[in-house]
Structures are given as C-alpha cells and as structure tokens.
C-alpha positions in Angstrom: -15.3 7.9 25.5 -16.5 8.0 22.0 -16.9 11.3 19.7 -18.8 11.9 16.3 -18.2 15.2 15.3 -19.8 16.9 12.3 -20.0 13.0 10.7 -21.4 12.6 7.7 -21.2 8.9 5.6 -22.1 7.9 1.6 -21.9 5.0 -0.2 -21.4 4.1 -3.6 -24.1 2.5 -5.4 -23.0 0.0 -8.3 -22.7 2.1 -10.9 -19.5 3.7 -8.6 -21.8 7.1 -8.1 -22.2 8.0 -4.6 -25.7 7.7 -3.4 -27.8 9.7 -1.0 -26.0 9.9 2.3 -27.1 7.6 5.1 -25.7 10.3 7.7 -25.3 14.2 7.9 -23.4 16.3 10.2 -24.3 13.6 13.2 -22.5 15.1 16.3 -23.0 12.8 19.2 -20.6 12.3 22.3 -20.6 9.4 24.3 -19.1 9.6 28.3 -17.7 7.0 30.0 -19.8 4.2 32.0 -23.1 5.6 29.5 -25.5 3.2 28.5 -26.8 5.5 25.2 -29.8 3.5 23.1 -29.2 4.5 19.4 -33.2 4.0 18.5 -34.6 4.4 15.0 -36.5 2.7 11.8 -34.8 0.6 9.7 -32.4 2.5 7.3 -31.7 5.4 9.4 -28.2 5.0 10.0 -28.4 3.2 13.0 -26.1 0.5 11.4 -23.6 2.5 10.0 -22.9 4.7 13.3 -21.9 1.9 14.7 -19.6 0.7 12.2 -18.2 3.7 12.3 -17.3 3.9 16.0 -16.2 -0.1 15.4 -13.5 1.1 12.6 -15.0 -1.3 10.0 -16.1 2.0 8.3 -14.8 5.3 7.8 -16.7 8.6 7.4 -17.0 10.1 4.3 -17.1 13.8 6.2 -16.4 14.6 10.0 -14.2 12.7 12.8 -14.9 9.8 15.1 -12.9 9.6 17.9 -12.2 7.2 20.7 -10.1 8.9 23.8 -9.5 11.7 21.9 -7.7 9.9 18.9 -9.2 9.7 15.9 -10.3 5.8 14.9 -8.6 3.9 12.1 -9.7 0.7 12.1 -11.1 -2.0 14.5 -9.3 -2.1 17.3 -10.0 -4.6 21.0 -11.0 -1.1 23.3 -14.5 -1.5 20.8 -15.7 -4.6 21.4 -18.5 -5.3 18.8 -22.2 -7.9 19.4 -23.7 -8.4 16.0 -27.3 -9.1 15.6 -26.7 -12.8 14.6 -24.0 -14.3 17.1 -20.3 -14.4 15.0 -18.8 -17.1 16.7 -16.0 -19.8 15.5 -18.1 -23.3 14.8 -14.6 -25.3 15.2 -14.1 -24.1 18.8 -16.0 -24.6 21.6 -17.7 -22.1 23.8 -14.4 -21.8 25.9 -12.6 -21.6 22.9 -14.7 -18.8 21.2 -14.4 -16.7 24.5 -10.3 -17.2 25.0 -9.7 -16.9 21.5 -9.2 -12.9 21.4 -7.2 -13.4 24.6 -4.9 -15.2 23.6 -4.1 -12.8 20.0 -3.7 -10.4 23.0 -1.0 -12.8 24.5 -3.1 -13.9 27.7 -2.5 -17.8 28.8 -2.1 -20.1 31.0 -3.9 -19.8 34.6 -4.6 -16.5 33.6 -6.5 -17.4 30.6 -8.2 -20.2 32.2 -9.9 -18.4 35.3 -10.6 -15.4 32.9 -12.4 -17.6 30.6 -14.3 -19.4 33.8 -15.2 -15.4 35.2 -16.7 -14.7 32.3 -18.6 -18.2 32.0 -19.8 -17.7 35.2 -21.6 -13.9 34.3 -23.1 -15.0 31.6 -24.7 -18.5 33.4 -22.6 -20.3 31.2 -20.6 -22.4 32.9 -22.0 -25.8 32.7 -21.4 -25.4 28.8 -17.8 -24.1 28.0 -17.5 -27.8 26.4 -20.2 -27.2 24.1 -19.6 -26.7 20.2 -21.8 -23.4 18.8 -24.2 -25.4 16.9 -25.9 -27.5 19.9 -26.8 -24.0 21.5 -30.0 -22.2 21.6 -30.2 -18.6 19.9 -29.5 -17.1 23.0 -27.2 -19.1 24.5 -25.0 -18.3 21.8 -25.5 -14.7 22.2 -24.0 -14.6 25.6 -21.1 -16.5 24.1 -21.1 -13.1 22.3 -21.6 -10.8 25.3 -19.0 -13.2 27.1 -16.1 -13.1 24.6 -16.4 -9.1 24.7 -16.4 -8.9 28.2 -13.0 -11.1 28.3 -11.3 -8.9 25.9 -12.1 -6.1 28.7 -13.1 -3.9 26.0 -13.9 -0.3 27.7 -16.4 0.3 25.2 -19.2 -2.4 23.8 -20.7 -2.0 20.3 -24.3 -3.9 20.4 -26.3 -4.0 17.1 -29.6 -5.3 17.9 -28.4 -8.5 19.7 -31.7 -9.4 20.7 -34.0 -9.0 18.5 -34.3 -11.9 17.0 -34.7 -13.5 20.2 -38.2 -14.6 21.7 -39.3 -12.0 24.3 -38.7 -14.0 27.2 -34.8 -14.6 26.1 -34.8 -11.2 25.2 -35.7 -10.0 28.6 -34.0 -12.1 30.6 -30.8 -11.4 28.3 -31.7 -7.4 28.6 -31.4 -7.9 32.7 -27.9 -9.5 32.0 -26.9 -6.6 30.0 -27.8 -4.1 32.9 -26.1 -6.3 35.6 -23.0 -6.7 33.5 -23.5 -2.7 33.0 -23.4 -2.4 36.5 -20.9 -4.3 38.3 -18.5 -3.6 35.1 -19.0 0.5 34.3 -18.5 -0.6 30.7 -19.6 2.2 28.8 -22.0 0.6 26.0 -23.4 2.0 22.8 -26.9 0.2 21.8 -28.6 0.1 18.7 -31.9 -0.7 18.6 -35.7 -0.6 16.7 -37.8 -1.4 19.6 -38.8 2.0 21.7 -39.7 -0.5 24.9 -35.8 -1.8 24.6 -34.6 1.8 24.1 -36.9 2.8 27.6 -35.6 -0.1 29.2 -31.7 -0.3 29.0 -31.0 3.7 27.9 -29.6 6.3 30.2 -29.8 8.6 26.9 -31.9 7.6 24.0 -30.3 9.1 21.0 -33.7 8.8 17.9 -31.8 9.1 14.2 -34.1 10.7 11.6 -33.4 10.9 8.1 -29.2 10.8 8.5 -29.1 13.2 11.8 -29.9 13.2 15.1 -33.9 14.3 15.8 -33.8 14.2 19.8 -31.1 13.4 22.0 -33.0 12.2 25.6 -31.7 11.9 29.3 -33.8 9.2 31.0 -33.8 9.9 34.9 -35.4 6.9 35.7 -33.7 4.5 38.4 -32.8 0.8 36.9 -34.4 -1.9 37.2 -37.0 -0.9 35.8 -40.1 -2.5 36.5 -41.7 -3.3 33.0 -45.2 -2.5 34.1 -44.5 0.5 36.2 -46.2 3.9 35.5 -42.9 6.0 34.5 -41.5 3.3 31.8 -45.1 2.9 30.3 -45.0 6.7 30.2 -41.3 6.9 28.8 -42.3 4.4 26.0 -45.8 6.6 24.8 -43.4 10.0 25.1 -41.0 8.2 23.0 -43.9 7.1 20.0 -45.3 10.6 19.6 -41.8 11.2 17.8 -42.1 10.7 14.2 -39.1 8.5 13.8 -40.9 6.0 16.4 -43.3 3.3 15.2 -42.7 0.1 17.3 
C-alpha cells in the first residue's frame, strides 16, 4: 500500500543551512488492510513520516511510494486526521463531511445518504446540523475520522488524534477506530507517543529512534483487546524496556 525506501528528510534552519536530519535511510513498507502504530518520543520523526506519505513533504533522499508510484503531492487515496481536528467553522458538520465529495463531483442522493452512512459510524447523526464550534473535542474529531472515511480514502493518515482527548474519549474513540478498521479493511498508518495506544490499536508497532527505525514489531494478539488482560499488560512492559519508550 505504502513504501519508504531508503528515505531520508532535512530541513533548513533559518539561516538557509540544512540542519541535522530528522530521518535516515527509514525503509518501511506498509500492506494493505495494516493497522501499523508509528510509536516514538517527541522529535523522532514520527511527524514528518507522515507528511511524507501525505505528499505535504518531500524527501530529501529515498522514494515514498503509494501503489507502486512514487507520491507527488497530497492526493484523496491519503486521507489525513491531524492532532487538532481541521474542520471548516462556516459549515456544518454535514457540510465539513460532504465537502471533499463534492470537489470529487459526488451529489445529489448520492451525496446525501453517503454523508448520513458516515454520520451514522461515527454516532453522529443527531448532529449533522451542528456548527464546529458547539462540539466537544471529540465530537469534532469524529467529524475528522468521518469526512476521511466519506472520501473512501484506501489509506488513513492519523497523527496523534487523540491525545489530547481525556482518556475516556480517547478510549471510546480508539474502539471506533478498530470497528471502522474492521468492517472497512482501511489500511491505516498511526502515529503515536503513548506505548498503551501503540499496544492497543497496532498489528505492527514500528518504534523510530534517532531518524531510523529501532524495531519493527508484529503483535499476534487477537482485537479487542481487553485493557486489563495479561498479554496487553505484557505487550506494553515489552514495549518500555526499549530505549526509545518512556510513556
């Protein structure tokens, strides 16, 4: 589905010098239906892997490539959730979710019973009326999740969605996630800071260290995953002995 090879990204400082690179050589492969965590400490590159497999970046070394073709911009197969919900204060929650289908030419009944499916999934439904501001945090964030899943984007983009959530939100919205995962075989790249999220959602935790990849991790466990069960308990304290894990 999605392909880094031999990727490697610097930015300038302000003086116009390049600075230390924020990746190196990151080769990472992504198949389709995957749920892969991309777990690390602030300023490892987590941010900037995904803006590269988004097209809002470009590597500075290496190729990332989505079915094969290399990436040249943003484009609607990578459907991007920011950490703080991006959504049009002028339209309504209806509006926010139907306005990428309609650049994609979508109306009419069409439109309207894909905008009401995608209400519906994300318990939403009693609020497509509702302007952005009058919504909670998370509310708002499955307006997010929502307008992604309309676009029927093959691939979601997720940087940190929830963290800034309060942990029952968070959980309830991390349940949504794996439902939607689920019944949709949307393949979905995560990035995240917290090793219990990572543990929770991943099918692979991929841990970034110091602009590469450190350990790239299979989880066998079945989903759901009960929070207090034995295995995930033990998946989270396997996951902290790594150096690049604090939280």
């Amino acid at each position: 589905m999605i392909r880094f090879e031999q990727v490697s990204k610097t930015y300038n400082g302000e003086d116009g010098r390049q600075a230390d690179p924020v990746l190196v050589d990151v080769n990472l492969h992504v198949h389709p239906g995957e749920l892969v965590c991309i777990l690390g400490t602030s300023g490892c590159g987590k941010t900037t892997l995904l803006n590269l497999a988004a097209g809002f970046l470009k590597p500075t070394a290496g190729r990332v490539l989505f079915a094969g073709q290399s990436i040249q911009g943003p484009g609607p197969e990578r459907g991007m959730v920011f950490q703080e919900p991006t959504l049009f204060p002028w339209l309504t929650v209806s509006g926010n979710i139907a306005f990428a289908l309609k650049q994609q030419g979508v109306k009419g009944r069409r439109l309207e019973e894909t905008v009401n499916h995608y209400l519906a999934v994300m318990d939403l439904s009693d609020h497509g009326h509702i302007f952005p501001y009058a919504l909670s945090g998370g509310m708002r964030q499955r307006v997010a999740i929502a307008r992604v899943l309309a676009m029927a984007s093959p691939l979601m983009l997720m940087d940190e969605p929830f963290s800034a959530l309060d942990a029952h939100t968070r959980e309830r919205l991390q349940d949504e996630l794996l439902q939607v995962h689920k019944d949709n075989s949307r393949t979905i790249l995560y990035v995240t800071h917290s090793v219990a999220e990572a543990a929770y959602l991943g099918d692979r935790i991929v841990i970034l260290r110091d602009g590469g990849i450190l350990v790239d991790i299979p989880v066998d466990l079945p989903k759901p995953r009960g929070r207090s069960t034995r295995s995930y308990l033990e998946l989270q304290e396997q996951l902290r002995t790594l150096p690049a894990c604090k939280k």
